[in-house]
N, C-alpha and C positions, 0 to 999 in steps of 0.2 A: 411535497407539492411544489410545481414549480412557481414562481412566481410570476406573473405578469408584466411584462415588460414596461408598459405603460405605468404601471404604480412605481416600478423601479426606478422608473425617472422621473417621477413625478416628487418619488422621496430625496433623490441626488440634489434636483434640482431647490428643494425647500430646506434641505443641509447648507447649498452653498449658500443660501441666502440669510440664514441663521449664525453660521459659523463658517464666513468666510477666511480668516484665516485659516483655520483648522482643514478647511476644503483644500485651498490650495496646496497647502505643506503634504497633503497625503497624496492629490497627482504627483507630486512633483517628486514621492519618496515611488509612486509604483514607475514613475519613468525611471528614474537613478537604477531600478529593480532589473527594470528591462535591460540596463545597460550593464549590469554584473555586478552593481555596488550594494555591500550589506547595509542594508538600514539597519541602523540600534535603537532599540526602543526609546520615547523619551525620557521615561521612567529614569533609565540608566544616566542618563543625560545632567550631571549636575548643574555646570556652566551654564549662566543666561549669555545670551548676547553682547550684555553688558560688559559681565567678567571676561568675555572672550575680546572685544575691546580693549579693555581696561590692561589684560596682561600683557598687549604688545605694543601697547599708544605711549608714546616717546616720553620722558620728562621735561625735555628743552619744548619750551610750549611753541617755538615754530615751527620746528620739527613734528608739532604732533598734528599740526594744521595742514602739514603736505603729509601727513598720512592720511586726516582724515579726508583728504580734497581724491585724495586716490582710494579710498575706499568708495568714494561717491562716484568716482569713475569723471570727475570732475578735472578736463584735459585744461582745460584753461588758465584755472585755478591752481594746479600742480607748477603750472608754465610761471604763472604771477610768482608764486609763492616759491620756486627753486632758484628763479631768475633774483630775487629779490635776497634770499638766502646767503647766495655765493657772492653778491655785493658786497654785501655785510662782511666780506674776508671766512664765512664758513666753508671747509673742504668741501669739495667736489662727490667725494669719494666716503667723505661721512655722509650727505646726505643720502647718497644714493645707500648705504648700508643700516643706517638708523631713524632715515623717515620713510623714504619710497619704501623701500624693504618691508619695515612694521605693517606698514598700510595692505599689502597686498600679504602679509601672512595671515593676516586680520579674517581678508577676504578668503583667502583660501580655507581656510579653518571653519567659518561658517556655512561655506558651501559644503564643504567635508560632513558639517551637521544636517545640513539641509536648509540652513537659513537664510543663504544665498543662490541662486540659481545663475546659469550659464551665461546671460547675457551681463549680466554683474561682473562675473568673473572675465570675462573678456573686453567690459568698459574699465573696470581698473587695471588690467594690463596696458589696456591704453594708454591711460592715464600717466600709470610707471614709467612706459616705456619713451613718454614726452618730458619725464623730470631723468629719468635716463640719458635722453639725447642730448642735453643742456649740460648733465657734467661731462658729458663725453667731450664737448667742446671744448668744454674748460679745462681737460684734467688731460684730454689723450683716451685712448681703450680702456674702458673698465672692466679690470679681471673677472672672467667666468671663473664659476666655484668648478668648472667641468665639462667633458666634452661627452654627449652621449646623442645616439641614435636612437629615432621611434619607429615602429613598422608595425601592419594590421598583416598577421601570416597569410600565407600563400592558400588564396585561395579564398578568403576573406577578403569582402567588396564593404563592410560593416566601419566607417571610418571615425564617428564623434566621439567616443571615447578617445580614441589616441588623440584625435585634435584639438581636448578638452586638456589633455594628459600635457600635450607639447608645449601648451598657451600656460600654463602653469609652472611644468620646468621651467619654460622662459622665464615668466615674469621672477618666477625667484633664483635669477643667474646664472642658470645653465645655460651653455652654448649647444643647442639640441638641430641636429639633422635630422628634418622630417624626413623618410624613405620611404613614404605614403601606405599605399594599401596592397594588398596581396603581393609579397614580397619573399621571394623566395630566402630559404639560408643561405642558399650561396652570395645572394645579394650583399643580406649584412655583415656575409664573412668580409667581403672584398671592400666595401666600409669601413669596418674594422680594422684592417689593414691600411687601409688608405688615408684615414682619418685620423689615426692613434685614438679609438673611443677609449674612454672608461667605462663605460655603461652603454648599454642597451636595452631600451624598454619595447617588450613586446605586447600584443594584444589579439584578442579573436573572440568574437560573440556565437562562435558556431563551432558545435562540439568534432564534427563533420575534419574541420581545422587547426584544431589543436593541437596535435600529432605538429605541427609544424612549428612550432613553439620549444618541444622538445630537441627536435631536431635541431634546432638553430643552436639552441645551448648545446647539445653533440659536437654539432661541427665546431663551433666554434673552441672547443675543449680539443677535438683532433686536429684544429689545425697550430693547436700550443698556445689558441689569444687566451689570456685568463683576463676576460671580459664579461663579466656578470650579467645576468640576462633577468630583469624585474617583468615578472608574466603576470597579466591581472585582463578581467572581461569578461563576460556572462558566463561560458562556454569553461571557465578555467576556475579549479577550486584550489586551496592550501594542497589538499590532499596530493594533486593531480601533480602542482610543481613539484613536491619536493617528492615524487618518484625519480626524478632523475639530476644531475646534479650543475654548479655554477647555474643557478637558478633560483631568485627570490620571488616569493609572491606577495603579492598588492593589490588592498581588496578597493582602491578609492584614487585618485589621482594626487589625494594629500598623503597618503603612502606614497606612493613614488617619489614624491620631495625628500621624505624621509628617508629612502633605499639612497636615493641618488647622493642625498648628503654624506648618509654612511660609505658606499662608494666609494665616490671620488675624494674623501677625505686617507682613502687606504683600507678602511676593512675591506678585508676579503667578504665573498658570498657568504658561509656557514656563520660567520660571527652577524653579518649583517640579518640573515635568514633568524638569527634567534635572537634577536633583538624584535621582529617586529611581532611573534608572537604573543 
């Protein structure tokens, strides 16, 4: 029997009201759903919020205070507090590695849980990227861990996940060329070339599309870049990458921090690919 429309929202609506938390966390896990990312039970889930804090918040207690100011997305605060840091004679180039840094790995991680949501993730980028500009002045260029390109395949108009994906690379040091949406392989071959990438992170919510995905790691192999290609989106499974090869998959945008690191630190694809299994 089916049920009545009318009672069905009448029950949604007497859940949110009861257990609002619990409401929000489970739209917020069928949209991540829609967007290709595996929700894990919370069951599995050991780490509170707390411990997920706790393992990356700095020991030097000022440092922990411009993490937690960029965890709150707190541009100001980050400003006061980095400004006020590097008076003090602190590098330039520690804070940016051991407080901004912690803060938005913080952030990243619970979003990865689902404890944080997208506009979080994009006010602490802010945030970072305002105690960012402060050492840059002070210090000169602060080294990217790496140079990589993002793209939604050819064909594919479907664009928040990769601009969920690119606000993340950034914020954790990647120098990332957005090459936007529906983007041919030949596009990113001549990127790749043009740019010296390390990395390439591709993306597609439409199965219709993914064939293009493939492709791009093809060419990219026939034209001799050995330029790893990180494929992850609703449309795309484990299975699907590793049919074919220079190809990682990534089920969450906090995987791709992890592919890119592996990367651009030197692993090749296949050492990186069985690592994130």
């Amino acid at each position: 029997m089916v049920r009545h429309m009318d009672l069905l929202v009448e029950e949604l609506l007497e859940f949110r009201a009861r257990d609002p938390t619990r409401y929000k966390r489970l739209i917020q896990e069928g949209m991540l759903t829609e967007l290709g990312f595996e929700i894990e039970s919370k069951a599995a889930k050991v780490a509170t919020v707390d411990e997920i804090k706790a393992k990356y918040r700095p020991r030097d207690v000022a440092y922990a205070s411009i993490a937690d100011a960029v965890i709150a997305g707190n541009r100001a605060k980050v400003e006061e507090l980095v400004t006020a840091s590097i008076s003090k004679g602190k590098d330039p180039l520690d804070i940016v590695t051991n407080a901004l840094m912690p803060g938005i790995q913080t952030q990243c991680e619970l979003y990865d849980r689902g404890d944080a949501f997208v506009p979080e993730i994009l006010m602490s980028n802010a945030a970072m990227q305002v105690g960012i500009k402060i050492a840059q002045e002070k210090l000169g260029d602060v080294p990217t861990k790496g140079k990589i390109a993002s793209f939604v395949a050819e064909g594919d108009l479907h664009d928040i996940g990769k601009n969920i994906v690119v606000a993340i690379l950034r914020a954790n040091g990647f120098d990332v060329l957005d090459l936007g949406r529906d983007v041919s392989a030949d596009t990113v071959v001549a990127a790749a070339k043009e740019k010296g990438l390390q990395m390439i992170n591709g993306s597609t919510l439409m199965s219709t599309t993914k064939a293009g995905l493939k492709k791009t790691a093809e060419t990219l192999e026939e034209e001799g870049l050995k330029v790893p290609i990180a494929c992850g989106g609703a449309a795309v499974s484990r299975g699907y990458v590793e049919t074919f090869n220079n190809s990682i998959y990534g089920r969450s945008p906090l995987d791709a921090v992890k592919i890119a690191t592996g990367v651009c630190s030197g692993k090749g694809w296949e050492e990186t690919r069985k690592a994130l299994r």
